[in-house]
Steps between C-alpha positions, in 0.01 A plus 500: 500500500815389483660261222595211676109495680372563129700219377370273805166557380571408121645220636235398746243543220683302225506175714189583582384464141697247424345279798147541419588462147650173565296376766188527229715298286543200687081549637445482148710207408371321798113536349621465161627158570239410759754418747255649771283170530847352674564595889865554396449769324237652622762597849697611231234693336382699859820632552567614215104641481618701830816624369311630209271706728787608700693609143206734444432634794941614536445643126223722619710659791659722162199683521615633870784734333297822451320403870590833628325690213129398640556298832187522552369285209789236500452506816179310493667239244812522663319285785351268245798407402689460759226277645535307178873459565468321834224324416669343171810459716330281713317307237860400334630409848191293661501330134893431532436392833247211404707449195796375752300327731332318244858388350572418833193289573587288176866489529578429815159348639370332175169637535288647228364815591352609226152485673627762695490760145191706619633538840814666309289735265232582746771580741739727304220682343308579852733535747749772354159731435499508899878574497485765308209714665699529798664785447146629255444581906790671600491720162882405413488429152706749330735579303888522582700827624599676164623463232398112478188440330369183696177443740506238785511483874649883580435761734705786461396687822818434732254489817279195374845350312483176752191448340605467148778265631306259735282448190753400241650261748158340663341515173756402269894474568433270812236268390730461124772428667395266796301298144864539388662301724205251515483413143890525549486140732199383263765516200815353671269202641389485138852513336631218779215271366540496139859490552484225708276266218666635191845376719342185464395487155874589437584227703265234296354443840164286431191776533123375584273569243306789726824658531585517123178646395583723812821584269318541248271763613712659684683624178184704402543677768843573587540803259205636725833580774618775267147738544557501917937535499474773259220667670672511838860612306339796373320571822802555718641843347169648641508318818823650540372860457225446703676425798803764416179749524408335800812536676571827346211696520668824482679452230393489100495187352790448300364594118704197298412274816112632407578414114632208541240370746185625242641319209590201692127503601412561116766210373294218748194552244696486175695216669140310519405534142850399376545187737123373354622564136816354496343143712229541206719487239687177696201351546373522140844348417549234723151374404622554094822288646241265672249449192800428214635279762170278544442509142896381432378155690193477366690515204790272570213253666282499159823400306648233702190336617389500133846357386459232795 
C-alpha cells in the first residue's frame, strides 16, 4: 500500500472518530438537559442520531485493509457493511429531507407540522431498509479495487461494470441530488420569507400579533437551516466522483478526488454533532441572557412600585 492511500485511511478514520465521538456528545447533552420533550430539538436530535450511525458504520470500513488476506470471511461482513452504508445514507438524507420541508412548511406557509413527526421517523427508518437490499439481489456489495479499504456499491468484473454504475446513480447519486435541488427551492422560498418580515421589523412596520409569535417561533428554528446546507456541501465532492466514474468508466478514479470525496462524506456527520453543540450552548445562554433580564424588571418593578 502506498503512503498517500495509507495516509487517506488515517485520515478517513480520524474524522471518523472524531464524528461519532462528537455526535454522542451533543445526544448526550440533548438527554442531559431534556431538550428532547421540545419538537425543535428533537429534528435536531434525528439528524444528528443518523449521522452518528453513519460515523460508525465509515469507522468500521478500517477493518477492510487486510480484505485480501481471507476474502472469503470479510467477504460475508464486507456485505453487511456496505448494506449498512446505504442504508444509514439514506436515513440521514430522508431525515434532512423532512427536516427542510418541515422548515419550509413553517416558514414560508405558517403551518405547524409537527403532527407530521411519526410520518418523518417511520419514514426514514423503513424506507432506506428497502433501498438498501437492492443491490443484497444483485450481490454488489463489495469492497473497492485495491489498495482502498472501503465496501459499498462495487463490482469489479468489467463485464457486469454497468451494473455497479446504474446502481449508484438510481439508488443513490440521482435520487440525492434531484432532493438536492428540491430542498434547494424549499430553502430560497424560505430565505425570501423571513427576509421579507424581518425587512419589516427593520422598518418598524406595525406586525399582527399572529405574525409576531410567528417571529417568535420561527427563531427556534432557524438554526435548524445549518443541519440540511451543510449536509448537501459535503455531499457534492462525492456526487462529483460518482458521475466522473460514470462518464469515465475506463478510467481509475482519481485517488485525492476518492480522498477528498470519503472525508467530505465523514465531515457531514461531525458537522451534525458540532452545529447541535454550538446552538446548545446559544441556547443555554440566550435563556441565562433571558432569565437575568426578567429578573432585572422584576427587580427594578419591586423598587419603584414600592417607592411609589
Amino acid at each position: 500500500m502506498n503512503s498517500s492511500v495509507w495516509e487517506g485511511d488515517i485520515a478517513f478514520v480520524v474524522v471518523n472518530v472524531a464524528s461519532v465521538l462528537v455526535c454522542l456528545l451533543a445526544v448526550v447533552l440533548v438527554f442531559a438537559l431534556k431538550l428532547y420533550r421540545k419538537v425543535v430539538y428533537r429534528l435536531a436530535l434525528y439528524q444528528v442520531m443518523s449521522s452518528l450511525a453513519f460515523a460508525t458504520v465509515e469507522t468500521l470500513q478500517i477493518i477492510f485493509i487486510n480484505y485480501g488476506k481471507n476474502p472469503e470471511v470479510y467477504g460475508q461482513v464486507c456485505t453487511v457493511i456496505g448494506w449498512f452504508c446505504l442504508y444509514t445514507r439514506w436515513v440521514k438524507l430522508l431525515s434532512t429531507l423532512w427536516l427542510v420541508f418541515h422548515l419550509f412548511g413553517f416558514g414560508a406557509l405558517q403551518k405547524s407540522l409537527d403532527k407530521l413527526e411519526v410520518l418523518y421517523v417511520v419514514t426514514s427508518v423503513l424506507v432506506p431498509l428497502l433501498i438498501a437490499g437492492v443491490p443484497l439481489v444483485t450481490n454488489t456489495y463489495k469492497p473497492a479495487s485495491p489498495p482502498r479499504s472501503y465496501c459499498y456499491i462495487f463490482d469489479n468484473i468489467n463485464d457486469t461494470r454497468h451494473i455497479e454504475l446504474a446502481e449508484k446513480l438510481g439508488l443513490w447519486d440521482g435520487p440525492a441530488m434531484i432532493m438536492l435541488m428540491a430542498a434547494s427551492i424549499f430553502m430560497v422560498v424560505l430565505v425570501i420569507r423571513v427576509t421579507r418580515l424581518l425587512w419589516r421589523k427593520l422598518k418598524y412596520e406595525p406586525i399582527i400579533s399572529s405574525e409576531d409569535r410567528y417571529w417568535t417561533a420561527l427563531k427556534e428554528l432557524l438554526p435548524l437551516t445549518a443541519f440540511p446546507i451543510l449536509f448537501f456541501i459535503f455531499l457534492i465532492p462525492q456526487t462529483i466522483l460518482h458521475i466522473y466514474t460514470e462518464l469515465n468508466p475506463a478510467h481509475d478514479e482519481p485517488l485525492s478526488l476518492v480522498i477528498v470525496a470519503l472525508l467530505c462524506i465523514s465531515l457531514w456527520s461531525f458537522a451534525s454533532g458540532t452545529t447541535l453543540i454550538i446552538h446548545l450552548s446559544l441556547a443555554r445562554r440566550f435563556a441565562k441572557k433571558k432569565a437575568l433580564e426578567s429578573r432585572r424588571t422584576s427587580y427594578t418593578r419591586s423598587v419603584y412600585g414600592s417607592a411609589a
